[in-house]
Backbone as a printed PyTorch tensor [residue, N CA C, xyz], in Angstrom:
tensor([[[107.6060, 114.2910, 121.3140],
         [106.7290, 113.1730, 121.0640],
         [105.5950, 113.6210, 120.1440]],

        [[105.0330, 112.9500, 119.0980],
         [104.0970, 113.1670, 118.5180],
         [103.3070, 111.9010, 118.3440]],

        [[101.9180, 111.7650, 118.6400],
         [100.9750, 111.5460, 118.7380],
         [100.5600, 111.2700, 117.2280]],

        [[100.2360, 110.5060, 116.4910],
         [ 99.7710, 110.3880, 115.2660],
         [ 98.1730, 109.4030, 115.0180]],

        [[ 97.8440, 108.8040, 116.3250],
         [ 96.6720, 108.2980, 116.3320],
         [ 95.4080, 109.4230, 115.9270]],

        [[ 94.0960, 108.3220, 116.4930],
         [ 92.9570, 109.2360, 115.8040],
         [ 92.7730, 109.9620, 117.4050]],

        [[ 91.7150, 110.9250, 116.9090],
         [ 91.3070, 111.8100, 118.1740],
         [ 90.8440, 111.1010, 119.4430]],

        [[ 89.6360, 110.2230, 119.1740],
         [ 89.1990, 109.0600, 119.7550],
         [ 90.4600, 108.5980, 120.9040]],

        [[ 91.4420, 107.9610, 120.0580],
         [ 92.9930, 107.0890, 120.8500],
         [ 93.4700, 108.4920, 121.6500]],

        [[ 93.7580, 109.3760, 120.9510],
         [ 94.4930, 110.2230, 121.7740],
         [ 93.9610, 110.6710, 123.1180]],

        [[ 92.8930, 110.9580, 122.9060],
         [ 92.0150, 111.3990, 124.1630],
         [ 91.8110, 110.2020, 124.7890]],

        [[ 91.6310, 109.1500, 124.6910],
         [ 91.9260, 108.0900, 125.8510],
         [ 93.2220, 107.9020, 126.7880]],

        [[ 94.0780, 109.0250, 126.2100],
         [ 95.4720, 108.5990, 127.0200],
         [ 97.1300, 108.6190, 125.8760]],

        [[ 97.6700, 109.6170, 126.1510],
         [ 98.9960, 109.4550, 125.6190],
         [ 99.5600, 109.9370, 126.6960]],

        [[100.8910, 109.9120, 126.1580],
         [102.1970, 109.9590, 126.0730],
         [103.0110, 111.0970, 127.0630]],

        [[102.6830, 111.8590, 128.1910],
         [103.0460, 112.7710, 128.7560],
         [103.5660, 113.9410, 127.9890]],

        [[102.7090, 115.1580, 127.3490],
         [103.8620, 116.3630, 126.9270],
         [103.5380, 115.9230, 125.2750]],

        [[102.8820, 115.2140, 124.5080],
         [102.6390, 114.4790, 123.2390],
         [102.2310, 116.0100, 122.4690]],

        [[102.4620, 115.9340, 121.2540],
         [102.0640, 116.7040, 120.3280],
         [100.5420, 115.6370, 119.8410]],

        [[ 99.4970, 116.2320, 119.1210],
         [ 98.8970, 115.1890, 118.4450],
         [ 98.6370, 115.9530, 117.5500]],

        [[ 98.8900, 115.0410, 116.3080],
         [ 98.2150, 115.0790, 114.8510],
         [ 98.0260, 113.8340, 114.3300]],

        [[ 96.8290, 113.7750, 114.0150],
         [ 96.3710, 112.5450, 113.1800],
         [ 97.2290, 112.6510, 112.0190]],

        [[ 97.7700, 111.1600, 111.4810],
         [ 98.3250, 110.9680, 110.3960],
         [ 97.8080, 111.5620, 108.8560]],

        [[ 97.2560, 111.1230, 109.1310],
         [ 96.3190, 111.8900, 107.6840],
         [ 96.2970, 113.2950, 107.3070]],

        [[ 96.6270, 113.9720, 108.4400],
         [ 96.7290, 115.0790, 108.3380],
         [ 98.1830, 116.4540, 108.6760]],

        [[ 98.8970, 115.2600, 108.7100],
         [100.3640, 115.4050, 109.0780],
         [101.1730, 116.7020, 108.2310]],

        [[100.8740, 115.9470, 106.9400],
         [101.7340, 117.1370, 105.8770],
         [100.7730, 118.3000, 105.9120]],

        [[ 99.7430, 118.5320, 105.9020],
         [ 98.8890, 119.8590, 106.1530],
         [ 99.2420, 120.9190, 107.4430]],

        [[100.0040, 119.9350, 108.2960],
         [100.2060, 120.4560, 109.7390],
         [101.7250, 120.9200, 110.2420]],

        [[102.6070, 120.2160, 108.9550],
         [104.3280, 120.2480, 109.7630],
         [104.4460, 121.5730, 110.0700]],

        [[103.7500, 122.5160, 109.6550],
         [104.3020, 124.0120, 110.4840],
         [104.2340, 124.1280, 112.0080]],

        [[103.0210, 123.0550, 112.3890],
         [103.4400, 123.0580, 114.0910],
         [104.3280, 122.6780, 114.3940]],

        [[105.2220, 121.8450, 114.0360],
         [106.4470, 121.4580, 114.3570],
         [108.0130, 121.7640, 113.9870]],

        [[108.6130, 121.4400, 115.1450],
         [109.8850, 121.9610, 114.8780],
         [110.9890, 121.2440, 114.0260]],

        [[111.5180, 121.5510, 112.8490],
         [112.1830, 120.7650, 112.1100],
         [113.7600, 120.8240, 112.5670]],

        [[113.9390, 121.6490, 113.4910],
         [115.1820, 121.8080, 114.2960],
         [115.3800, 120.7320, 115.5150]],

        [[114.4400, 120.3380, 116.2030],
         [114.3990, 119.2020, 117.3020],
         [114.0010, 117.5470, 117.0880]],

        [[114.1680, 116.8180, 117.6310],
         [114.1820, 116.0410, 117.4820],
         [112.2360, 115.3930, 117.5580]],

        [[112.0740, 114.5900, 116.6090],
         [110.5320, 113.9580, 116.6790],
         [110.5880, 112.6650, 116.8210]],

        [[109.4730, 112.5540, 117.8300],
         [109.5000, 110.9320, 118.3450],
         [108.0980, 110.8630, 117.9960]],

        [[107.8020, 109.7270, 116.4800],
         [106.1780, 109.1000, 116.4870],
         [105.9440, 107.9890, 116.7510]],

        [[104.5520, 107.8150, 117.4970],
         [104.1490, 106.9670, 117.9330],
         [102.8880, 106.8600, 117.3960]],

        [[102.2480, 105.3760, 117.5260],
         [100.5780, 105.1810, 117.4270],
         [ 99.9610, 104.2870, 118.0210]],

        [[ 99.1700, 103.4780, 117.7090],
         [ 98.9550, 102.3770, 118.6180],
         [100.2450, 101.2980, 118.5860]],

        [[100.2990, 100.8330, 117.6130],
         [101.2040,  99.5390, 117.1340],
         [102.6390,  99.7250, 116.9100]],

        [[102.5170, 100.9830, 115.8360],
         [103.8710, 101.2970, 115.1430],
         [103.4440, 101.6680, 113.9870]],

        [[102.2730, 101.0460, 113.2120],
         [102.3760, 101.2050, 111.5640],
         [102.5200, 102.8970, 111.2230]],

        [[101.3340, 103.1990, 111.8220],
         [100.8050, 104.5130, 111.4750],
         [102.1260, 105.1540, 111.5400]],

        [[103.3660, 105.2140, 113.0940],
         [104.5520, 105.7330, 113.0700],
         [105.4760, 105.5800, 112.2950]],

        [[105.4890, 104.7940, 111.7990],
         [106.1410, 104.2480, 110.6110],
         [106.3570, 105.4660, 109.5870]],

        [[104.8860, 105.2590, 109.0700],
         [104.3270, 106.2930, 107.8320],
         [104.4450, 107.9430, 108.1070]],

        [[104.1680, 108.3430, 109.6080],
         [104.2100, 109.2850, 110.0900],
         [106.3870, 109.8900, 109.9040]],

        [[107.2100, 108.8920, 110.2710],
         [108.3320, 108.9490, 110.2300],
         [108.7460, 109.2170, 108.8470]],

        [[108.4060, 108.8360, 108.3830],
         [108.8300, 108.3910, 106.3990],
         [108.7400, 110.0470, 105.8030]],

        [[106.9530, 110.3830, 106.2900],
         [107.2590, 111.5120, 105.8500],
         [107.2660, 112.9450, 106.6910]],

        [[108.0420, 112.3980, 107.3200],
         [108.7170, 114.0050, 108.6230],
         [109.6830, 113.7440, 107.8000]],

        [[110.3830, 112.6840, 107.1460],
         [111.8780, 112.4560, 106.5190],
         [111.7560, 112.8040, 105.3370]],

        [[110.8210, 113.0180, 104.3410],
         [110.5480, 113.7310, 103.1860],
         [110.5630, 114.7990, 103.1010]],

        [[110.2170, 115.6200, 104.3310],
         [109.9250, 117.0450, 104.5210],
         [111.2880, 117.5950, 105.3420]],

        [[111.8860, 116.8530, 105.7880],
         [113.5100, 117.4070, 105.9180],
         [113.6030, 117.4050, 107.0540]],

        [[113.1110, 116.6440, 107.9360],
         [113.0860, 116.7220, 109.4380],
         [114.3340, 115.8600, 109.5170]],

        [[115.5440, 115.9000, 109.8730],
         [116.2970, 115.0290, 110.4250],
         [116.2220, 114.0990, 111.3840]],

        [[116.5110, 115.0080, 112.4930],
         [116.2340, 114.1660, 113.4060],
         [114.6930, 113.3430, 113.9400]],

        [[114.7010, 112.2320, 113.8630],
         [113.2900, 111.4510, 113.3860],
         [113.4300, 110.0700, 114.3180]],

        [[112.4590, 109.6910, 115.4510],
         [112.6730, 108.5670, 115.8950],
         [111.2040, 108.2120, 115.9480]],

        [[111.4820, 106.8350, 115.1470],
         [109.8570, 105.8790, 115.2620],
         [109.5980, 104.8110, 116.7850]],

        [[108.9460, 105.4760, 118.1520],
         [109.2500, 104.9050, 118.6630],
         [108.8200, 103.1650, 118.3750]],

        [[109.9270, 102.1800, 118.8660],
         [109.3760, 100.5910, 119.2400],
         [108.3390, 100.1700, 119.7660]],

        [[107.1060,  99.9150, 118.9520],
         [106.3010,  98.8540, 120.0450],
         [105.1280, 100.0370, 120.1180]],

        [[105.4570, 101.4050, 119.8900],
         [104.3590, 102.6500, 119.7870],
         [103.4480, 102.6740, 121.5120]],

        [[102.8100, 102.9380, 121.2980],
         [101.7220, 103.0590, 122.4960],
         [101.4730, 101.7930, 122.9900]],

        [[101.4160, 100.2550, 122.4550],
         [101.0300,  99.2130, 122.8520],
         [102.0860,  99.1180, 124.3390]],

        [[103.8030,  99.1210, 123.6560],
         [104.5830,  98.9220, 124.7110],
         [105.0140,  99.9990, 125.5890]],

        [[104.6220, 101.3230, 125.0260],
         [104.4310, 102.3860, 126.5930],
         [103.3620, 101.4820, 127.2770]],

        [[102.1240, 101.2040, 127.2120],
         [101.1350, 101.0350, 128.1290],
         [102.0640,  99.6260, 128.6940]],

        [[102.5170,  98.9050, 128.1280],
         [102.7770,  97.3980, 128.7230],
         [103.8150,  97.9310, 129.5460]],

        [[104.9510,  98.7070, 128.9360],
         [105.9220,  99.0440, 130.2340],
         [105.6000,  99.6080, 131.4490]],

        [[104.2890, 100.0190, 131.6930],
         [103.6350, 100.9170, 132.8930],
         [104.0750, 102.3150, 133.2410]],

        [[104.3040, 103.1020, 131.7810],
         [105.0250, 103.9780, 131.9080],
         [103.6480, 105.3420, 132.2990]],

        [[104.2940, 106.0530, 132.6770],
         [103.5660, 107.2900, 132.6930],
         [102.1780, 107.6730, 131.5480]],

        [[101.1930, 107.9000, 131.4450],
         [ 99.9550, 108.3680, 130.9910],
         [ 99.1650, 109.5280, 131.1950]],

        [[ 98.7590, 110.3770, 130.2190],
         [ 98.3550, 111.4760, 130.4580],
         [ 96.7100, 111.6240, 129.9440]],

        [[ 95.8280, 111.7290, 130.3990],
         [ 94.5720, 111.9870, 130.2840],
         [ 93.9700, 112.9500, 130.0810]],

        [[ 93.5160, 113.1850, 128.6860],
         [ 93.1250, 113.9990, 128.1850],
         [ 92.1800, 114.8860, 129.0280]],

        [[ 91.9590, 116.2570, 129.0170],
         [ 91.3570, 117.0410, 130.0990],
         [ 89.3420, 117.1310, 129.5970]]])
């Protein structure tokens, strides 16, 4: 899972186990990540994941999933939440 919101969003609560990098700062950062496993982005809405997806897929990441609905529909499904320490 990766986390692509701002610091602010993230620390209010993601995604259980979430990577975070702000979008903006994504291509400066792909060395934290594994281009061998699979990436799931999320943000509030979707847009930001969107953009975040597009370019993990420029940079050769294959396997690439934009989740649906982003953080709006984790929180609406009542799924699990993790609180920043």
């Amino acid at each position: 899972m990766l986390d692509v919101r701002t610091d602010k969003e993230f620390n209010s609560g993601c995604i259980p186990g979430a990577e975070h990098i702000y979008v903006p700062h994504l291509e400066e950062k792909l060395d934290k990540l594994d281009k061998t496993k699979t990436v799931a982005t999320y943000c509030g809405s979707g847009y930001r994941a969107s953009i975040a997806a597009s370019l993990l897929q420029k940079h050769g990441f294959e396997n690439v999933i934009n989740i649906p609905g982003s953080w709006s529909a984790w929180k609406s499904a009542d799924l699990p939440v993790q609180q920043s320490a």
